[in-house]
TIDOSE-281965 format. One line per 3 residues: number of its first residue (from 1); their letters; for each residue x, y, z of C-alpha. Coordinates in pm, 1 decimal, always signed. Example, Ala and Ser with C-alpha at 12.3 -4.5 7.8 and 13.67 -1.06 7.14 Angstrom:
2
1> as> +1230.0,-450.0,+780.0  +1367.0,-106.0,+714.0
***
This chain:
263
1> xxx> +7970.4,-1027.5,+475.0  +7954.4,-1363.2,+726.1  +7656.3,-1536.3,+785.3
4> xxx> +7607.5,-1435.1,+1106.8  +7526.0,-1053.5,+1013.6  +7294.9,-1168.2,+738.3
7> xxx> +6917.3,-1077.8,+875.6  +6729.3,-1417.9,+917.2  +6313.4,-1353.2,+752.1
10> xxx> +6046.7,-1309.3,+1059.7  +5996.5,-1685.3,+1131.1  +5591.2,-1789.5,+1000.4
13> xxx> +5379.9,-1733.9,+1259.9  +5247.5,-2049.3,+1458.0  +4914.4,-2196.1,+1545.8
16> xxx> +4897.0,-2046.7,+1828.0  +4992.3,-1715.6,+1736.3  +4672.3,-1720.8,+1437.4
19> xxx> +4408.3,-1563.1,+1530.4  +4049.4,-1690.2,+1474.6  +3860.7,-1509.2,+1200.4
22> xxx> +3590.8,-1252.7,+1369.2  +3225.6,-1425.6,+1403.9  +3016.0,-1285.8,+1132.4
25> xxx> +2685.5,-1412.6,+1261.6  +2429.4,-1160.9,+1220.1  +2234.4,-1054.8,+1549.7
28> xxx> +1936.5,-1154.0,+1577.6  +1693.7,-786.6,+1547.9  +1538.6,-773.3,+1856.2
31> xxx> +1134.2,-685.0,+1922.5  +1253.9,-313.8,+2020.6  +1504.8,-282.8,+1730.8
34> xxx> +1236.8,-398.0,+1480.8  +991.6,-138.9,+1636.6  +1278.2,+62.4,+1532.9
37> xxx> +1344.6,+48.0,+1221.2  +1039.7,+48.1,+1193.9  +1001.4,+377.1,+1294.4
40> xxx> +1258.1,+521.0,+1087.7  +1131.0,+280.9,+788.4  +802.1,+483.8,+853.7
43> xxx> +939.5,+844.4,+876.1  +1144.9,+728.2,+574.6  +803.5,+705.0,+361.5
46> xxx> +582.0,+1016.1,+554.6  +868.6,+1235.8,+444.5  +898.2,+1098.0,+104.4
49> xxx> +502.3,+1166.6,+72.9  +552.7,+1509.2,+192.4  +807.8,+1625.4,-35.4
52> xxx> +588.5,+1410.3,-333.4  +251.2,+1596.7,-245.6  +163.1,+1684.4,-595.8
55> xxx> +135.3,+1290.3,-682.6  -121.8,+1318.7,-435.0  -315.0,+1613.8,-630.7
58> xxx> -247.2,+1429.6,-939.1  -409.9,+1105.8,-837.8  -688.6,+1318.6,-687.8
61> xxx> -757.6,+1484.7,-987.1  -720.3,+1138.4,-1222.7  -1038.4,+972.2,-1000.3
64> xxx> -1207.1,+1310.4,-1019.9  -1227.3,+1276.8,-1381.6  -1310.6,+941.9,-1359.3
67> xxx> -1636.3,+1028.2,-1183.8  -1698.9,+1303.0,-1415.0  -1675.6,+1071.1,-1660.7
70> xxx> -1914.6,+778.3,-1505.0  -2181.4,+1075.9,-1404.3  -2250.7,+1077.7,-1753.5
73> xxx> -2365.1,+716.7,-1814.0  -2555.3,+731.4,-1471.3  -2903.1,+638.2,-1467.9
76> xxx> -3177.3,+922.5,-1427.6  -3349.9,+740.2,-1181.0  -3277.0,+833.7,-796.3
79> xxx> -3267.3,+499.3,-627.4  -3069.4,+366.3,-902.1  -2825.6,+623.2,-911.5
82> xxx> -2718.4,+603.8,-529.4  -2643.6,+214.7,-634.3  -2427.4,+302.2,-942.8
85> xxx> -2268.3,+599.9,-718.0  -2134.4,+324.4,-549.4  -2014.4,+154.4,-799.3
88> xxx> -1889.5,+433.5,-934.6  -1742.8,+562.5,-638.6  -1520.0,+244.5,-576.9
91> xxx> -1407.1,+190.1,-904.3  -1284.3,+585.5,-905.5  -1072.0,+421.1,-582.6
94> xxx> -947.2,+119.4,-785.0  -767.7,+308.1,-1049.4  -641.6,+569.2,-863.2
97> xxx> -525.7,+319.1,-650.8  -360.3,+168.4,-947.1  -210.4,+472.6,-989.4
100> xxx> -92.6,+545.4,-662.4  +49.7,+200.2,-635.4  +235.2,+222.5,-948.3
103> xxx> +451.0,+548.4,-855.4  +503.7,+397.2,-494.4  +832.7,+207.0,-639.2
106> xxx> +917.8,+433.0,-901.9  +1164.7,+620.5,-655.9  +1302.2,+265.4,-547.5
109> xxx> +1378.8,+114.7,-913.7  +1634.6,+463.3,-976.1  +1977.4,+353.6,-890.7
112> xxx> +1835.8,+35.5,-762.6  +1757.8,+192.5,-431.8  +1518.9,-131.9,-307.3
115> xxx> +1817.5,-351.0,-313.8  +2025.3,-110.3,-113.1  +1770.9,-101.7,+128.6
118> xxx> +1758.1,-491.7,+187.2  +2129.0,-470.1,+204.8  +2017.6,-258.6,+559.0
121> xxx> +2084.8,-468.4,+837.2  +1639.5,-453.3,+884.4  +1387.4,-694.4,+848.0
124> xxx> +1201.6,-641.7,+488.2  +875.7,-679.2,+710.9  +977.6,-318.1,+802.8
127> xxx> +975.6,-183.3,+458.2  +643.5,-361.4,+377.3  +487.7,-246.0,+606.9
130> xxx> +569.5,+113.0,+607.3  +566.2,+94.4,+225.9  +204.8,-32.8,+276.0
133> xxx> +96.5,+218.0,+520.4  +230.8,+528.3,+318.6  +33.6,+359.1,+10.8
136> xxx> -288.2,+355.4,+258.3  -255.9,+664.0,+409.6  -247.0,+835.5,+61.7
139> xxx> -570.6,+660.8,-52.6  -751.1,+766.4,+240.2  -647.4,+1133.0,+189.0
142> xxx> -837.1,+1064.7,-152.1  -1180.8,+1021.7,+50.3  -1193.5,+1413.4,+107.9
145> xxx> -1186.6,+1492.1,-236.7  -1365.1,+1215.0,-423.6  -1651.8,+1165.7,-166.9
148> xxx> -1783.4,+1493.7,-211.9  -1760.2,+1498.4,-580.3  -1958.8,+1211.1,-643.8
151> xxx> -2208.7,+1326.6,-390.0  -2256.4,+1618.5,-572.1  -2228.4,+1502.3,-966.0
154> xxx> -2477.4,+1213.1,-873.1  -2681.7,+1451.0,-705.3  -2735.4,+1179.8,-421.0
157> xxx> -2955.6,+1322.1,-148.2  -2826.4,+1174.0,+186.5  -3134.5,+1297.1,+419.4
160> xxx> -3275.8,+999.8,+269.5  -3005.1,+770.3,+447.2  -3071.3,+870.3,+823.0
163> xxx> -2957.6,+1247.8,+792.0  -2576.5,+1399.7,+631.4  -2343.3,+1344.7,+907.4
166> xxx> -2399.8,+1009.1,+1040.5  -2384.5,+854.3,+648.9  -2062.9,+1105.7,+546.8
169> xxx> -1897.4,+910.8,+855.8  -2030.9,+538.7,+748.0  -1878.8,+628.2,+403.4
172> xxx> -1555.3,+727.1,+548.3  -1534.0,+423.2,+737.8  -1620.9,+213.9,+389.8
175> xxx> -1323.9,+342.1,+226.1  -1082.4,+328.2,+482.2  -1142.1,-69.7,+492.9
178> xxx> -1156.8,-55.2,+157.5  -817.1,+149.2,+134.7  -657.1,-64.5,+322.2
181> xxx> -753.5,-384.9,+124.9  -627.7,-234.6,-157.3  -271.5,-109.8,+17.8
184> xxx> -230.8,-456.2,+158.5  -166.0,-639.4,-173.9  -109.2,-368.9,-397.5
187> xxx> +198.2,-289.7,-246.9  +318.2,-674.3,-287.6  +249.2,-680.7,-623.3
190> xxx> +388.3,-322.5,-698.3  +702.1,-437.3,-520.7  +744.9,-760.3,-729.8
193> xxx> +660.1,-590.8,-1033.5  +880.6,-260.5,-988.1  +1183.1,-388.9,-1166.6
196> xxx> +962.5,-460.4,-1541.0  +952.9,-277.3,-1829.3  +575.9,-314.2,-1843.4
199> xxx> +559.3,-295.3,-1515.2  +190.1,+4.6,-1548.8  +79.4,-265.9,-1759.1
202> xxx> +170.9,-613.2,-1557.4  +19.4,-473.3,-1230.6  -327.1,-442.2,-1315.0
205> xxx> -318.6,-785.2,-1486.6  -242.8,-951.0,-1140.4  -385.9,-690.7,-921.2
208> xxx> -736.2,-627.9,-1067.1  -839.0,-1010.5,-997.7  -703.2,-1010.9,-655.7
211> xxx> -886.3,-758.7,-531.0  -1246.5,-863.4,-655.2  -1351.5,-961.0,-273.3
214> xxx> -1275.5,-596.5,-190.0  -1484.7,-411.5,-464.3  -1797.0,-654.8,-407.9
217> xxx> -1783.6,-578.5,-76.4  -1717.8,-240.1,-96.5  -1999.2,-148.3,-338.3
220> xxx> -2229.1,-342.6,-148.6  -2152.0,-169.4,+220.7  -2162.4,+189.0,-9.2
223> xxx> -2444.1,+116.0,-143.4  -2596.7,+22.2,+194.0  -2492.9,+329.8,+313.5
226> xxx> -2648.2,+527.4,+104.0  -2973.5,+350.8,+18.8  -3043.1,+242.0,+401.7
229> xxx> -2902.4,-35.0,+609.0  -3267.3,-194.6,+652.5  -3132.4,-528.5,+710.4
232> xxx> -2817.0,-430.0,+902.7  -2636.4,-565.3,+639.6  -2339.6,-269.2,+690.7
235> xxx> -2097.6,-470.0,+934.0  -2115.8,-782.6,+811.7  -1947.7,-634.3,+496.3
238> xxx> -1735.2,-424.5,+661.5  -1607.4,-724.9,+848.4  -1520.6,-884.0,+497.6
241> xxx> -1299.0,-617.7,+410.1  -1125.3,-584.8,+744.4  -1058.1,-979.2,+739.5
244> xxx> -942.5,-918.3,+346.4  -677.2,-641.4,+457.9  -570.6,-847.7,+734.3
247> xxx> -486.6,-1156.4,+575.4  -366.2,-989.2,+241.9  -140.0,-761.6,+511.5
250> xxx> +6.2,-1082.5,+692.0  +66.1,-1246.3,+367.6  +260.3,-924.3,+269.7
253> xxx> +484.5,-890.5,+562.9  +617.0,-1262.3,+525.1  +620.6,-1295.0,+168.9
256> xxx> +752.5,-929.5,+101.9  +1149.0,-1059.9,+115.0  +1119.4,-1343.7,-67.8
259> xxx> +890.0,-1143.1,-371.3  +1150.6,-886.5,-389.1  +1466.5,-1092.2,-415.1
262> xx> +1306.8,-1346.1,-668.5  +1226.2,-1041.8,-882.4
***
């Protein structure tokens, strides 16, 4: 065979001919896109809630034993029982919020789940928040259930409070704030303590502490509410807890990435 029939190898390509490597820049997420995924974060959580309504009973029933269990070391008399029903009455919200905030991250930890969803092209201020909300939501959805009970195993007589209405309201409005103070760091720490063996007994260590602003003021604006608001006393508490969920709920939204990658 001569040379000349011999098939020469494709000659190397040349500089020209490379081509530049794609640009891998991420895009920046844009105010609409991060409304969103925001949304869908949000859906992501409502439907998860729905589909996990017994937790909800559960954590219903676990505070309503609680206050069956504080109605027995109340005090006999009257205007020292509507104080201790608000004590009572928020720490019934701190451990079920405990509990609540414990089984938010449960479904996250299986098949590490949280990491796949920072691997989503989203901003973790997304998940936090939503993650948060869901966590808030289901505390409030507590107040129909608890409220009631404690009225009625502390035998507190609201007419003396301006009426039944009007206070029932006031005491809504109490523990939503106070919900919501709770959510706003609970949720942190629940996230950066979902990946821990001990993790039901680690978050109350750094949770409990944290929220001491939020059961002062809590019990006090309660307590108000159900003893008389002489001093209009009410909002000036209320605004405590409003500026506690705030801050605690900024905090959270910044901080949320970094606490979940470190952990």
């Amino acid at each position: 065979m001569s040379l000349a029939s011999r098939e020469l190898p494709p000659a190397a390509p040349t500089v020209a001919q490379v081509k530049s490597p794609p640009d891998t820049k991420l895009t920046p997420i844009t105010p609409l896109g991060w409304l969103a995924n925001l949304r869908a974060m949000l859906a992501k959580e409502l439907l998860l809630e729905w589909r996990n309504l017994s937790r909800l009973g559960a954590v219903a029933l676990f505070g309503a034993v609680t206050l069956v269990l504080f109605s027995f070391v109340a005090p006999p008399q009257a205007g020292a029982r509507r104080v201790a029903t608000a004590g009572f009455l928020v720490l019934a919200l701190l451990l079920s919020s405990t509990l609540s905030l414990s089984e938010s991250f449960r479904k996250e930890t299986h098949h590490r789940a949280l990491l796949g969803l920072l691997l989503v092209p989203v901003a973790p201020s997304t998940i936090f928040i939503a993650k948060a909300f869901a966590n808030f939501l289901q505390l409030v959805l507590l107040a129909p259930v608890l409220i009631p009970v404690a009225l009625v195993l502390f035998s507190v007589d609201l007419t003396a409070a301006g009426g039944i209405g009007y206070p029932v309201l006031r005491l809504f409005a109490v523990w939503t704030l106070a919900s919501a103070g709770l959510a706003a760091p609970g949720t942190l720490y629940a996230a950066m303590t979902s990946d821990l063996r001990g993790r039901d007994v680690v978050l109350p260590l750094l949770f409990f502490p944290l929220v001491v602003p939020v059961l002062l003021a809590a019990v006090k604006a309660t307590a108000l509410v159900l003893t008389g608001d002489a001093m209009q006393q009410l909002g000036s508490w209320n605004l405590l807890l409003l500026i506690f969920a705030g801050v605690h709920g900024s905090l959270g939204t910044v901080l949320f990435g970094y606490a979940v990658e470190e952990s």
